[in-house]
N, CA and C atoms as an extended XYZ file, in Angstrom:
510
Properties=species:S:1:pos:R:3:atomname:S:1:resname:S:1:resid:I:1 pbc="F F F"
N       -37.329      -35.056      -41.808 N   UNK     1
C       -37.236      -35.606      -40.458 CA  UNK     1
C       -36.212      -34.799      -39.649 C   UNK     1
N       -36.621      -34.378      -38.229 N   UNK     2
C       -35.659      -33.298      -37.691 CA  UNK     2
C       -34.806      -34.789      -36.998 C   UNK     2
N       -33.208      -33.974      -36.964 N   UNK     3
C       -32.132      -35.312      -36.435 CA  UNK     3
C       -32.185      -35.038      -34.579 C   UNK     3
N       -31.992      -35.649      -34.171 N   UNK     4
C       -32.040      -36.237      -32.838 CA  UNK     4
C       -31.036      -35.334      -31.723 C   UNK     4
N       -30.870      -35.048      -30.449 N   UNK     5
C       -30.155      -34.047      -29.859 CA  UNK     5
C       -28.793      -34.865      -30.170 C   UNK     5
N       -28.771      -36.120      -30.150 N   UNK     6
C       -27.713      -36.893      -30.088 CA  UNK     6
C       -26.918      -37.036      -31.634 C   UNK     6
N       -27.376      -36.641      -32.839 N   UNK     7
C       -27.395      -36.913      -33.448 CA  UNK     7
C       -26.647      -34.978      -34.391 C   UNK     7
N       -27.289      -34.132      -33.777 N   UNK     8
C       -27.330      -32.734      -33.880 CA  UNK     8
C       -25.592      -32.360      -33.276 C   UNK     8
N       -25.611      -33.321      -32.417 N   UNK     9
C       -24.314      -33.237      -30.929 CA  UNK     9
C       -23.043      -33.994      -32.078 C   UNK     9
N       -23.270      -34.962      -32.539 N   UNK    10
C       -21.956      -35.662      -33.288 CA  UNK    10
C       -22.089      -34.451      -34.313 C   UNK    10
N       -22.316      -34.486      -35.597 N   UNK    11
C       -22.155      -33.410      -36.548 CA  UNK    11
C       -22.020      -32.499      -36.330 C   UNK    11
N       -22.336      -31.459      -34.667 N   UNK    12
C       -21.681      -30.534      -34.705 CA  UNK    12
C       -19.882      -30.812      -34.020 C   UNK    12
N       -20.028      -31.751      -33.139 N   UNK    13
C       -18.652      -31.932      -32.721 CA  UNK    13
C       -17.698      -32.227      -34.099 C   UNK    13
N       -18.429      -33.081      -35.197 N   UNK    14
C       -17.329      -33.436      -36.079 CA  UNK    14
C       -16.662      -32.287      -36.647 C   UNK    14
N       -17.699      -31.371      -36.789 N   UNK    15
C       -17.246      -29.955      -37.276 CA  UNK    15
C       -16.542      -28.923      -36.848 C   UNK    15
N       -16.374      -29.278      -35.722 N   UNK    16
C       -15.900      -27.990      -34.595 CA  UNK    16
C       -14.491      -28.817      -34.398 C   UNK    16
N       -14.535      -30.040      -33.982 N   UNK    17
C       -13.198      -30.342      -33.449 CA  UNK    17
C       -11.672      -30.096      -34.207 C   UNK    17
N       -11.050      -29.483      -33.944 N   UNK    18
C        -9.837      -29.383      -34.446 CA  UNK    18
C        -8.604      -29.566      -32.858 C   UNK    18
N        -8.784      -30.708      -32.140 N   UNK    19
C        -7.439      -30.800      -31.249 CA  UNK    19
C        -7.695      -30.166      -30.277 C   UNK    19
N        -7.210      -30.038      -28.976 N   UNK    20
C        -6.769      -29.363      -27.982 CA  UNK    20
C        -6.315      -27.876      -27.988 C   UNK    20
N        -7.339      -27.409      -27.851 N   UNK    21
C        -7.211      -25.779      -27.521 CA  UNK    21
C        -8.354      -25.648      -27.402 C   UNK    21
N        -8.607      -23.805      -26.905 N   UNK    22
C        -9.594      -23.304      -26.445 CA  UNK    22
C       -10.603      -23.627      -27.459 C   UNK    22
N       -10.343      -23.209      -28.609 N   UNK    23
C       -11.885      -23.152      -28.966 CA  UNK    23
C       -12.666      -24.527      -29.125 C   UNK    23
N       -12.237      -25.801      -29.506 N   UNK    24
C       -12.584      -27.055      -29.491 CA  UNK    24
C       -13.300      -27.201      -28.116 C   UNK    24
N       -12.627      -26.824      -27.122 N   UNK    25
C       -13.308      -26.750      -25.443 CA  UNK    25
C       -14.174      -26.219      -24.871 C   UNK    25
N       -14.353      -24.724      -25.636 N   UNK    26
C       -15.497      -24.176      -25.281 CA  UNK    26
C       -16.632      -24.203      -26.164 C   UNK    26
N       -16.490      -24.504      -27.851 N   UNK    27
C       -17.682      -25.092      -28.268 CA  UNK    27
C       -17.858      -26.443      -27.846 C   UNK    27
N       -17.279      -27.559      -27.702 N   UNK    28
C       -17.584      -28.944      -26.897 CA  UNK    28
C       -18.301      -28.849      -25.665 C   UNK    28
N       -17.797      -27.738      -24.556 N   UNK    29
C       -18.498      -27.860      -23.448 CA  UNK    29
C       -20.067      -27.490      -23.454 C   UNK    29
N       -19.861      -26.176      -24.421 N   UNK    30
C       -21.245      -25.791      -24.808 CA  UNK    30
C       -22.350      -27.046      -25.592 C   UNK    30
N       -21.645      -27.631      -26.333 N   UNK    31
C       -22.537      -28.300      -27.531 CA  UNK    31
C       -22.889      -29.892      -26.598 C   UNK    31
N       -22.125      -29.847      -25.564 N   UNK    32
C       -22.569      -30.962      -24.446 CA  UNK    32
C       -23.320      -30.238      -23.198 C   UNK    32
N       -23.455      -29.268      -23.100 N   UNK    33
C       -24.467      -28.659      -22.474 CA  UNK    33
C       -25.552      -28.683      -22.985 C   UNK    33
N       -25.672      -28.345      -24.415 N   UNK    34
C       -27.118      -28.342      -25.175 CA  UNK    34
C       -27.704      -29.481      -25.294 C   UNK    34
N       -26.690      -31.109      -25.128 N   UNK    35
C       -26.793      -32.701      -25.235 CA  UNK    35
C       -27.461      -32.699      -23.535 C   UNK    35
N       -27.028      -32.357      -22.744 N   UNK    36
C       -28.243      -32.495      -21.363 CA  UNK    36
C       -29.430      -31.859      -21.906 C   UNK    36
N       -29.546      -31.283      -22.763 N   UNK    37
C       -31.202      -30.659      -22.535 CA  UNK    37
C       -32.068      -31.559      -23.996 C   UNK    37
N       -31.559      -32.669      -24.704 N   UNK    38
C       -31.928      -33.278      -25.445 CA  UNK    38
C       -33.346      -33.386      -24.560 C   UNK    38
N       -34.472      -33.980      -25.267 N   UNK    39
C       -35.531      -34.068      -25.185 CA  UNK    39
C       -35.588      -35.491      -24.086 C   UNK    39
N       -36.341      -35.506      -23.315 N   UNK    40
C       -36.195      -37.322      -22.903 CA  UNK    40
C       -37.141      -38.278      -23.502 C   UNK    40
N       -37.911      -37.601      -24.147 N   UNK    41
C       -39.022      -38.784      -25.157 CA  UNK    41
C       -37.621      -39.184      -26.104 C   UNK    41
N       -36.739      -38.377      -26.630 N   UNK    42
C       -35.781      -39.115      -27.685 CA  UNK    42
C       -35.698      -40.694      -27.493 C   UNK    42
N       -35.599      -41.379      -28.542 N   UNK    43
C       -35.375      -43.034      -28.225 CA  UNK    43
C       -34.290      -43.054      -27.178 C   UNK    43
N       -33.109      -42.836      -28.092 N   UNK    44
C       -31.887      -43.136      -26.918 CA  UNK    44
C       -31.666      -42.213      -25.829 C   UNK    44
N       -32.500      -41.113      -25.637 N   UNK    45
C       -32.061      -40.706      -24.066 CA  UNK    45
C       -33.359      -41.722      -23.329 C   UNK    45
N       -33.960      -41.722      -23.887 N   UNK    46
C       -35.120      -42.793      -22.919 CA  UNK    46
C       -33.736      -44.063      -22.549 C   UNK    46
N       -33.659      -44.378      -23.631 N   UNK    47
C       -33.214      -45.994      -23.537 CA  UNK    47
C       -32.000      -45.853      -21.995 C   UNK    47
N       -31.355      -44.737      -22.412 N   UNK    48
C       -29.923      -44.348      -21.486 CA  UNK    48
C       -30.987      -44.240      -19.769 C   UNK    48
N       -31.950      -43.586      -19.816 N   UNK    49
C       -32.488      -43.360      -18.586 CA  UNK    49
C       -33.042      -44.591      -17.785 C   UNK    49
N       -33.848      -45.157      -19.020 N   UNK    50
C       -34.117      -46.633      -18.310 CA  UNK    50
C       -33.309      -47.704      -17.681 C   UNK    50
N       -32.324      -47.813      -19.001 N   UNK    51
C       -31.183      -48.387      -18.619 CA  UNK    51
C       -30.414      -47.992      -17.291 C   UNK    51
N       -30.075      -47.233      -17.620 N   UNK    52
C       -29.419      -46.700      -16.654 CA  UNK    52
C       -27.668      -47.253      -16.661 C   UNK    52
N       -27.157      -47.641      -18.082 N   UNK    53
C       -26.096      -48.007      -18.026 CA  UNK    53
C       -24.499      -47.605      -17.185 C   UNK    53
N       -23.604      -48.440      -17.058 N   UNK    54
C       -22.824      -48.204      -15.776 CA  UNK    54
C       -22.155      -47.553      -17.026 C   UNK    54
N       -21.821      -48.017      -18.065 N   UNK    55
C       -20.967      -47.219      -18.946 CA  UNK    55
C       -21.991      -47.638      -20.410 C   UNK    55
N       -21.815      -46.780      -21.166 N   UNK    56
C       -22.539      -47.063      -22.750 CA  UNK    56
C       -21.949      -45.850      -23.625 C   UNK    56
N       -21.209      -46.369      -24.745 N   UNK    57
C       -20.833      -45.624      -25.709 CA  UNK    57
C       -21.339      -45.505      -26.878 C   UNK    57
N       -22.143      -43.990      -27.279 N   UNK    58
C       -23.080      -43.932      -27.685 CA  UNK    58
C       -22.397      -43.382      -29.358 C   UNK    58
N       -21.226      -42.793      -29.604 N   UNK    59
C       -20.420      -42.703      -30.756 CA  UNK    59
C       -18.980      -42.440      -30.424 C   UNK    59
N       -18.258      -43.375      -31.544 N   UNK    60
C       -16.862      -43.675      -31.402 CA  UNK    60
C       -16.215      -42.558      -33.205 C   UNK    60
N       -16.089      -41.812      -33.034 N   UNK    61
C       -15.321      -40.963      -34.159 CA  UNK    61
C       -14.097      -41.133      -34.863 C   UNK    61
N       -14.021      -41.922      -35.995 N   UNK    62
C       -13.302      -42.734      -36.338 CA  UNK    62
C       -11.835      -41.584      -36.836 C   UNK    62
N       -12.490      -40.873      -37.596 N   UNK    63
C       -11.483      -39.317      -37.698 CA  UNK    63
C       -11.043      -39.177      -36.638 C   UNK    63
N       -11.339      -38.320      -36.132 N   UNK    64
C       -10.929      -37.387      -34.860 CA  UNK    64
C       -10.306      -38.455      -33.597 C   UNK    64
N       -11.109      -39.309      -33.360 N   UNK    65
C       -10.762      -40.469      -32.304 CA  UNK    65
C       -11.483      -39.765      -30.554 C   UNK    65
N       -12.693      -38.812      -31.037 N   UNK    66
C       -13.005      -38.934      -29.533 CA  UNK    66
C       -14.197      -40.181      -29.590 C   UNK    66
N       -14.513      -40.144      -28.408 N   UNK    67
C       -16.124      -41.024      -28.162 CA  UNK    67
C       -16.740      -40.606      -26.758 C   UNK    67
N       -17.680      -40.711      -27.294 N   UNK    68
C       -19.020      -40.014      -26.588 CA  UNK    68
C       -19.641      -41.276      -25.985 C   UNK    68
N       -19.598      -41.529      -24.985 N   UNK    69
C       -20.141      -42.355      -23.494 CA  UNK    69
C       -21.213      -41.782      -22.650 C   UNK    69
N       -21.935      -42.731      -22.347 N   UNK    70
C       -23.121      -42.146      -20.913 CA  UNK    70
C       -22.538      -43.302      -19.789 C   UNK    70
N       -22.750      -42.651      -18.481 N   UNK    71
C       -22.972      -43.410      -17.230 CA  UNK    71
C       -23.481      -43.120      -16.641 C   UNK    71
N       -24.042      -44.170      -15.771 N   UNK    72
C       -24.686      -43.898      -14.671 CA  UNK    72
C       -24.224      -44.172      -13.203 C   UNK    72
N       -23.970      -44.044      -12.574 N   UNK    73
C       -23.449      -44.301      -11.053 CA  UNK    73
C       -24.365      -44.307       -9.829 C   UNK    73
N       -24.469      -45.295       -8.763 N   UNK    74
C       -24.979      -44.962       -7.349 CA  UNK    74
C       -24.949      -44.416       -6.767 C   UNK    74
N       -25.820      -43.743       -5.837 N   UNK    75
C       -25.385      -42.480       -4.774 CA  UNK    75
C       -23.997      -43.642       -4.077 C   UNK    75
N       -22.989      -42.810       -3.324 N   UNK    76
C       -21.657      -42.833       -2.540 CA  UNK    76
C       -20.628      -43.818       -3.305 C   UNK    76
N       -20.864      -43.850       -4.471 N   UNK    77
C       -19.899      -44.108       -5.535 CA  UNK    77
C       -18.227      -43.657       -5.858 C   UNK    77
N       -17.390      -43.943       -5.505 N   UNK    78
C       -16.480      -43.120       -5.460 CA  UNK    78
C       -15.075      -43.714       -6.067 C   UNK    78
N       -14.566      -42.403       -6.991 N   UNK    79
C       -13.378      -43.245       -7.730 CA  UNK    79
C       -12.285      -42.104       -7.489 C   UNK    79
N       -11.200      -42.931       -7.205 N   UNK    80
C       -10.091      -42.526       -6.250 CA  UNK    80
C        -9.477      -41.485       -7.090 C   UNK    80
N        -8.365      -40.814       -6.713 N   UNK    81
C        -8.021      -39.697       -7.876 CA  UNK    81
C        -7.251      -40.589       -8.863 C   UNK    81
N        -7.629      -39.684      -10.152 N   UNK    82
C        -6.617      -40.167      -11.493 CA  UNK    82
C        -6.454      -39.082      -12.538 C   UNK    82
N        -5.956      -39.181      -12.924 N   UNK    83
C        -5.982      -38.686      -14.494 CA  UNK    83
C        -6.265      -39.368      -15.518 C   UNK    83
N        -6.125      -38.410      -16.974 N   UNK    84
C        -6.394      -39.504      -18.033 CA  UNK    84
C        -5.127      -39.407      -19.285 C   UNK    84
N        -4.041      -39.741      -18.209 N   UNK    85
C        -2.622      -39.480      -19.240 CA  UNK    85
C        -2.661      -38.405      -20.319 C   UNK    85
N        -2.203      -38.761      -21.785 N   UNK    86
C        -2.174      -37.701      -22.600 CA  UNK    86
C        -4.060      -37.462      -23.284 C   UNK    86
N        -4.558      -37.926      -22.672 N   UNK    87
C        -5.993      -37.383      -23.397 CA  UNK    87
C        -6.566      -36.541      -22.257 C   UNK    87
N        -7.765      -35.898      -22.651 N   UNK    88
C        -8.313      -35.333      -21.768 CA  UNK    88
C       -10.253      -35.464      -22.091 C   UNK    88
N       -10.623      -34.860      -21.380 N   UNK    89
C       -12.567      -35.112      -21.533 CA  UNK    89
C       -13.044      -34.104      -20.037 C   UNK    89
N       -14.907      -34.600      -21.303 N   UNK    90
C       -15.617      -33.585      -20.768 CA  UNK    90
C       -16.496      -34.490      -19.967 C   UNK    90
N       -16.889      -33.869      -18.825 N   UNK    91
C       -17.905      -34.243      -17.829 CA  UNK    91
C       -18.936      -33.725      -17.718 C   UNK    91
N       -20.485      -34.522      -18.544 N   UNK    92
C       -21.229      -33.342      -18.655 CA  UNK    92
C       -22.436      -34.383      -17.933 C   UNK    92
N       -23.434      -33.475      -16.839 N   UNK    93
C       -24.210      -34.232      -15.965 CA  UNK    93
C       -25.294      -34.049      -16.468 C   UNK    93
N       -26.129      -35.338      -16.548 N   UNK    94
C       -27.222      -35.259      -17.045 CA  UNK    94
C       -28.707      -35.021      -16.306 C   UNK    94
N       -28.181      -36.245      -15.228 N   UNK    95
C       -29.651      -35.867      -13.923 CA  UNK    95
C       -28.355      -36.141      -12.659 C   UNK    95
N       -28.891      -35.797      -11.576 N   UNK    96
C       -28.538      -35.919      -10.283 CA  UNK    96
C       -27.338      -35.185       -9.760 C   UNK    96
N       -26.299      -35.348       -9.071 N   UNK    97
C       -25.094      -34.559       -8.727 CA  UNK    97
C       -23.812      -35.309       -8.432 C   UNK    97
N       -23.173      -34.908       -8.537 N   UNK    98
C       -21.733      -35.220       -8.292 CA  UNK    98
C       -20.751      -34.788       -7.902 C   UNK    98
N       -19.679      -34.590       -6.970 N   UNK    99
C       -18.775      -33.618       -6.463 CA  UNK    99
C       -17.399      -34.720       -6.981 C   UNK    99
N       -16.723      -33.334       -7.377 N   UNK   100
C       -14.933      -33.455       -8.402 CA  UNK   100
C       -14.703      -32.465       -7.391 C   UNK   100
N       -12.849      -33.464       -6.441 N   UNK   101
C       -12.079      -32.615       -6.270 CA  UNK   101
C       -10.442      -32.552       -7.330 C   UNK   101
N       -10.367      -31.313       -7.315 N   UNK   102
C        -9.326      -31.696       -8.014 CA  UNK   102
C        -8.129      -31.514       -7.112 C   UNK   102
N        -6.795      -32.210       -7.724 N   UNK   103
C        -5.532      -31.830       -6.775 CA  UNK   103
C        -4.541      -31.687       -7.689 C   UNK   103
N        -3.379      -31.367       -6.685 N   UNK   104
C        -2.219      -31.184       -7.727 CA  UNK   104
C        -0.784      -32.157       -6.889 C   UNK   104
N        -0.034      -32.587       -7.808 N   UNK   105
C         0.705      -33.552       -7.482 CA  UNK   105
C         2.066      -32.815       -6.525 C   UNK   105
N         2.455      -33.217       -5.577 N   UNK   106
C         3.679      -31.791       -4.837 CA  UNK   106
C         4.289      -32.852       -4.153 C   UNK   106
N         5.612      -32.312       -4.555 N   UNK   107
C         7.329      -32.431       -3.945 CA  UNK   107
C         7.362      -31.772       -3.114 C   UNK   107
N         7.931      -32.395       -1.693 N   UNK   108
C         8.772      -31.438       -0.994 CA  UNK   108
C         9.892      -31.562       -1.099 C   UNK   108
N        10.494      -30.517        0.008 N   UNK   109
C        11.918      -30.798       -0.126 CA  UNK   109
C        12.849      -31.867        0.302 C   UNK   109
N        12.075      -32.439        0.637 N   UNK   110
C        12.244      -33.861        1.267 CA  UNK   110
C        12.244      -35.264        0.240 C   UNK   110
N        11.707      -34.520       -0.389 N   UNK   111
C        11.459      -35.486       -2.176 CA  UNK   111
C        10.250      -36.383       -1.795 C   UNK   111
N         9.036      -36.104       -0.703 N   UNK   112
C         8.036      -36.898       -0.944 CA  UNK   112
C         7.090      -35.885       -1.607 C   UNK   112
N         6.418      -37.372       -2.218 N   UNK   113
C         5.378      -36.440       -3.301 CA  UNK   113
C         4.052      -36.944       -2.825 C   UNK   113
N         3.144      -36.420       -2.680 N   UNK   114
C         1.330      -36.463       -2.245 CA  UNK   114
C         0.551      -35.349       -2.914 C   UNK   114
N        -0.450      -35.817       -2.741 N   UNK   115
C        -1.765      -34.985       -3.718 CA  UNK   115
C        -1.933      -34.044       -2.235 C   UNK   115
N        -2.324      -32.963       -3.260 N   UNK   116
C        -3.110      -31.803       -2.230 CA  UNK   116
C        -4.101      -31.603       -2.871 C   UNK   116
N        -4.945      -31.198       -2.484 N   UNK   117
C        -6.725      -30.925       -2.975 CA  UNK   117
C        -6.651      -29.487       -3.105 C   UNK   117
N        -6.778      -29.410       -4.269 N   UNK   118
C        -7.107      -27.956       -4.732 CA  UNK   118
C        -8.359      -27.210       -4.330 C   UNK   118
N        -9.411      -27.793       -3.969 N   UNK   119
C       -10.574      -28.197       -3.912 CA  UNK   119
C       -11.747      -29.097       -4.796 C   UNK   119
N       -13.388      -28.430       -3.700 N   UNK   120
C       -14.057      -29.595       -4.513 CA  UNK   120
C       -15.207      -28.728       -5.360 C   UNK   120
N       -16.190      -29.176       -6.089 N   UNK   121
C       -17.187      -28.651       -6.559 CA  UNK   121
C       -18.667      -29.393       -6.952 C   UNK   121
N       -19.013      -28.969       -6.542 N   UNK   122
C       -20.600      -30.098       -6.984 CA  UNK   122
C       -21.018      -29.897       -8.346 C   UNK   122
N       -21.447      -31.271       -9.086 N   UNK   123
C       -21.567      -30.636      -10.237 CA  UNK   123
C       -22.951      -31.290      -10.589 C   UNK   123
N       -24.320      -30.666      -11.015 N   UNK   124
C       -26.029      -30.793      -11.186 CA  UNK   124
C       -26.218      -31.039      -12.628 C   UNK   124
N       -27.491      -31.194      -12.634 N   UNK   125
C       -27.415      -31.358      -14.254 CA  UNK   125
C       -27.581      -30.011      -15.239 C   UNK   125
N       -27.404      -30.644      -16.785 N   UNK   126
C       -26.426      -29.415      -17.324 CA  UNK   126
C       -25.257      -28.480      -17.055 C   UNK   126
N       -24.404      -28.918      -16.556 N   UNK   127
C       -23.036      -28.452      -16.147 CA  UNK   127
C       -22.046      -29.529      -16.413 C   UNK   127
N       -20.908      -28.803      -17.196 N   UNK   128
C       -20.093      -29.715      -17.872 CA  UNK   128
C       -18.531      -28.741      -17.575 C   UNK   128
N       -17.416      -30.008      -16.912 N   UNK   129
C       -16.100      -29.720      -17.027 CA  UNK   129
C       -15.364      -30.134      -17.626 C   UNK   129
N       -14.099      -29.683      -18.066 N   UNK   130
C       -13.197      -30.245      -18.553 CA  UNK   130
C       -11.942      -30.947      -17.750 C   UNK   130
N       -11.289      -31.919      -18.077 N   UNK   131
C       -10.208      -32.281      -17.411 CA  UNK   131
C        -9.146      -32.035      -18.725 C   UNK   131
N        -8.072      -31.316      -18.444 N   UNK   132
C        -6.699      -31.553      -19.293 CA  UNK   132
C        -5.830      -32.711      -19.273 C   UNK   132
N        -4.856      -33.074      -19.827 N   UNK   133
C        -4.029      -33.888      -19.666 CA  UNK   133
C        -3.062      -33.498      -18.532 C   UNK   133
N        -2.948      -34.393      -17.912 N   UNK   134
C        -2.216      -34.342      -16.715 CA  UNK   134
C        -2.903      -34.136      -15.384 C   UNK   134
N        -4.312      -33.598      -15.436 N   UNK   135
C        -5.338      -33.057      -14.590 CA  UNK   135
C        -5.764      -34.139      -13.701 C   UNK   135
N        -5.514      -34.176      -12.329 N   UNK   136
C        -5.654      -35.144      -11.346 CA  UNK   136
C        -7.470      -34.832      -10.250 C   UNK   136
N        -8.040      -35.110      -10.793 N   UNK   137
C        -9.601      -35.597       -9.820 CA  UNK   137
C       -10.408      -36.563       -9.388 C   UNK   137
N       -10.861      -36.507       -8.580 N   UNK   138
C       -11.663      -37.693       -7.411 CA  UNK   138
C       -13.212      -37.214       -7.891 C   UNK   138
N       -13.924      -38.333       -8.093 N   UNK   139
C       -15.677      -38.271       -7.957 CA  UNK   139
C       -16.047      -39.275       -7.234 C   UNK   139
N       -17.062      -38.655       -6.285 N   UNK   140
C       -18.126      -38.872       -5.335 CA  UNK   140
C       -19.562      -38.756       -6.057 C   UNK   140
N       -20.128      -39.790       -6.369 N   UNK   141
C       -21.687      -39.668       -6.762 CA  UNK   141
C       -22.450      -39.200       -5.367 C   UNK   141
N       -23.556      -38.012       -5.529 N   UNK   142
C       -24.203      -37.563       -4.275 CA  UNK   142
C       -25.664      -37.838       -4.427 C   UNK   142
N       -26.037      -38.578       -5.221 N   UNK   143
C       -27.177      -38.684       -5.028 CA  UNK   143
C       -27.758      -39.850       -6.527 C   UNK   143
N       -28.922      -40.777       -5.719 N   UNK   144
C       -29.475      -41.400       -6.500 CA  UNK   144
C       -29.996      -40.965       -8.518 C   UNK   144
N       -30.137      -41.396       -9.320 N   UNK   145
C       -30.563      -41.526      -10.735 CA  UNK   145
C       -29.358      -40.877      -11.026 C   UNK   145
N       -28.267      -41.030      -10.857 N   UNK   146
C       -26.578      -39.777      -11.484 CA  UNK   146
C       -27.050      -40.496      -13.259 C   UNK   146
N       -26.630      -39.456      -13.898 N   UNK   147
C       -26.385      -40.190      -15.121 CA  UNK   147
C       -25.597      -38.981      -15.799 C   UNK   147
N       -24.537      -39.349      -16.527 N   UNK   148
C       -23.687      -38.142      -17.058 CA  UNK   148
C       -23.010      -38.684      -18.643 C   UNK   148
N       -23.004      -37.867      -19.668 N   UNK   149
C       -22.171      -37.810      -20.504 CA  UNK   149
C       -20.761      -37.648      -20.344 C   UNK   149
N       -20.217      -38.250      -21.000 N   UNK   150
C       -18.668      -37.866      -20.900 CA  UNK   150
C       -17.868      -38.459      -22.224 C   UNK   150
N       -17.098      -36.717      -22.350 N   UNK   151
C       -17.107      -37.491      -23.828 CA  UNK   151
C       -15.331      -37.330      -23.576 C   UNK   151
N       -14.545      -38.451      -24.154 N   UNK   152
C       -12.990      -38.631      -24.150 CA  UNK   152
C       -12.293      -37.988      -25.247 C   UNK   152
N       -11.357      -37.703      -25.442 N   UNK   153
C       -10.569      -37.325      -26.463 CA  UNK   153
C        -9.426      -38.443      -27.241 C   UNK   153
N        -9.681      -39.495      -26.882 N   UNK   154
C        -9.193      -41.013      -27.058 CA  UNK   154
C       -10.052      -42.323      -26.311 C   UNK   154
N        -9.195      -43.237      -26.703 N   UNK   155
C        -9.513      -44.181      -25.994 CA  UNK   155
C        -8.764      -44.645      -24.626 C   UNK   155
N        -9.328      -44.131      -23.311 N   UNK   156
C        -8.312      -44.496      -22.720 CA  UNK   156
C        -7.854      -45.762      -22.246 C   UNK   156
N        -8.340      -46.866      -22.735 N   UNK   157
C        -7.880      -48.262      -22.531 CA  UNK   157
C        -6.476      -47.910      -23.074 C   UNK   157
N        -6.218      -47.155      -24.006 N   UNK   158
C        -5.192      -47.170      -24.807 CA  UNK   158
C        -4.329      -46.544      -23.907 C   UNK   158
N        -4.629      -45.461      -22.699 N   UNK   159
C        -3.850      -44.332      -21.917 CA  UNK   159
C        -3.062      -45.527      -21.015 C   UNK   159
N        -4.144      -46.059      -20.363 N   UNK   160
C        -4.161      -47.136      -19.246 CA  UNK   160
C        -2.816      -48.351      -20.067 C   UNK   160
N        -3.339      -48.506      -20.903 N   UNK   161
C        -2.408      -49.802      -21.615 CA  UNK   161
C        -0.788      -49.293      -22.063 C   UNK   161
N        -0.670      -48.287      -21.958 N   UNK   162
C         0.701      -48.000      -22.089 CA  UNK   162
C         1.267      -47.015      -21.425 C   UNK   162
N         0.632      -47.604      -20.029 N   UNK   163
C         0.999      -46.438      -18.592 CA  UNK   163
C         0.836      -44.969      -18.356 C   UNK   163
N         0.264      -44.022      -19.302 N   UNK   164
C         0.297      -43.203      -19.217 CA  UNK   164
C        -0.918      -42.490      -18.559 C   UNK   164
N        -2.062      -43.152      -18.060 N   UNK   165
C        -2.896      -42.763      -17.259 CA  UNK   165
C        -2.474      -43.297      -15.958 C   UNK   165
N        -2.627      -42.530      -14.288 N   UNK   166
C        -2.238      -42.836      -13.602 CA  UNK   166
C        -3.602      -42.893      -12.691 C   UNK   166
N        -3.836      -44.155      -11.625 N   UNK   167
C        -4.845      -43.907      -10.134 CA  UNK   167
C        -3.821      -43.718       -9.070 C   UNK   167
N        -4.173      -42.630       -8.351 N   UNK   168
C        -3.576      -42.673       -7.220 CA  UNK   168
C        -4.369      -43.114       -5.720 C   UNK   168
N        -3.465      -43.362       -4.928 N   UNK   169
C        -4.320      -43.297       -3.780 CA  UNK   169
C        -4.111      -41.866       -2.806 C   UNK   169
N        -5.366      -42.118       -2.061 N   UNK   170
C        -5.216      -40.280       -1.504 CA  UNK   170
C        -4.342      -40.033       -0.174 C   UNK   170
């Protein structure tokens, strides 16, 4: 029996992941690039499409501690800037588009601090980013059926629960 794109996607991540650095990032981004082109007859990418879940976590990695999530979002959907404290994740689009700006946090000499927009980028399906720790971005859903993978490098209830993930306002 051949195993499933979803299924092909955990066993190779279990294998590849070793922590935060390049190479974990660029085989992850890749091996979640190859997870958008899963088949859509598959059971669970059907189920994810029909559904159309707002959030669904599709494997939780008890080793390593990432987990692999789908969502889906409305066109003009929009979540204010944040980070994801000490973890970081991948944003990988499955159907429709989405625009990430990113910013960076700045002092003046005055000692006020505000986000500046680094800029923005649209992101289609099969195209996947990374956010680092500390990495501050805004998403705008642009269009109807969005549905995206995104896979965490923790749990961030856990980031959120002991302050270390931050929302800002813009």
């Amino acid at each position: 029996m051949q195993n499933t794109g979803l299924e092909t996607f955990i066993a190779a991540v279990q294998k590849y992941w070793s922590g935060l650095n390049t190479e974990t990032v660029e085989t992850v981004r890749q091996l979640l690039v190859d997870l958008t082109k899963s088949a859509a007859d598959e059971l669970w990418l059907k189920e994810i499409i029909d559904e159309r879940p707002a959030a669904k976590e599709l494997y939780r990695d008890a080793e390593h501690g990432f987990i692999l999530l789908a969502h889906s979002e409305d066109q003009g959907q929009y979540r204010h800037p944040h980070n994801h404290g000490a973890g970081w994740v991948f944003y990988a689009v499955l159907s429709g588009e989405i625009e990430m700006t990113t910013f960076a946090q700045i002092t003046n000499t005055s000692g006020e601090t505000r986000l500046v927009s680094r800029g923005s980028d649209v992101m289609s399906g099969g195209q996947c980013r990374v956010f680092l720790p500390g990495d501050i971005h805004d998403t705008r859903c642009l269009t109807e059926g969005f549905i995206q993978f995104r896979l965490t490098s923790t749990d961030f209830k856990k980031e959120i629960q002991e302050g270390r993930m931050v929302r800002f306002s813009k």
